[in-house]
N, C-alpha and C positions, 0 to 999 in steps of 0.2 A: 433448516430454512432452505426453502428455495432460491433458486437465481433471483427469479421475480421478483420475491420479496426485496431484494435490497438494490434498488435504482442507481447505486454509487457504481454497481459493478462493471456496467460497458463501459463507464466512464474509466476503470480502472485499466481493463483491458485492451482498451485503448493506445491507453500511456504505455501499460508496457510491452503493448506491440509494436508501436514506435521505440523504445528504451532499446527495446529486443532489434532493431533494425540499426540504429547510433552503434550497438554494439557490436555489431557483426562491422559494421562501417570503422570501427577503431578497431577490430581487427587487420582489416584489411590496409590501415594507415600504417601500422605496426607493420606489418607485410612487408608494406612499400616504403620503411623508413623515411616515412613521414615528419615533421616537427616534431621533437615534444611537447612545445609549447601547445599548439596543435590537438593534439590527440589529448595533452592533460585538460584544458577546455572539455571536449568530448567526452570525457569519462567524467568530467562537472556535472555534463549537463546530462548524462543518463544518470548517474547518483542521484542529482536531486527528482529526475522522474520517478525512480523508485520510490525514492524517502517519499513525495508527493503522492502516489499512488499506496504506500503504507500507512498512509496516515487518515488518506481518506477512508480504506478501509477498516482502520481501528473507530474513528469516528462513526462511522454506519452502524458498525457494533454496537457500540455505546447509543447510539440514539434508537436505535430499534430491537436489538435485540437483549440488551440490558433495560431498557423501557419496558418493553414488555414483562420481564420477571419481574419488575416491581410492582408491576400490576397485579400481577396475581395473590399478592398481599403478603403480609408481614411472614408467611413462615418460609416463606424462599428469601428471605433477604439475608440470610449471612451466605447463602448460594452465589446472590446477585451481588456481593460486595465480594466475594472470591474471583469471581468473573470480572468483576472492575478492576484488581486487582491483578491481574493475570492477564490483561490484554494492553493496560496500560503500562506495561515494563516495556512493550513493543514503540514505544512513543519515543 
């Protein structure tokens, strides 16, 4: 699959280019013995950008690139339920 192909993807890269910036940002808390209180917020809220940005990712999978193998009929489908199988442990 292409970039193109799956529309979820700048959305994702997005998120973890911001995640990627909070991080280097509670770095630099960490540095300057900042709260904990503080800084554990901070690592909250890039945790859930990830999990957020994983999930959308696994979803995109499933809606388009697991769609599509079932399209292509019945002999790829113990293919396409390994693949469902194998992407959804990621959830």
């Amino acid at each position: 699959m292409t970039m193109t192909a799956h529309t979820s993807h700048p959305d994702i890269i997005k998120r973890l280019k911001r995640a990627s910036g909070h991080l280097k940002s509670i770095i630099d808390m960490l540095e300057g013995d900042r709260g904990c209180m503080e800084i554990a917020q901070q690592l909250q809220a890039v945790e859930k950008a990830v999990t957020n940005a994983k999930k959308t990712l696994v979803h995109d999978h499933i809606d388009h690139c697991l769609e599509h193998a079932v399209k292509k009929g019945p002999r790829n489908a113990e293919d396409t339920i390994r693949q469902f199988k194998d992407i959804t442990k990621y959830l």
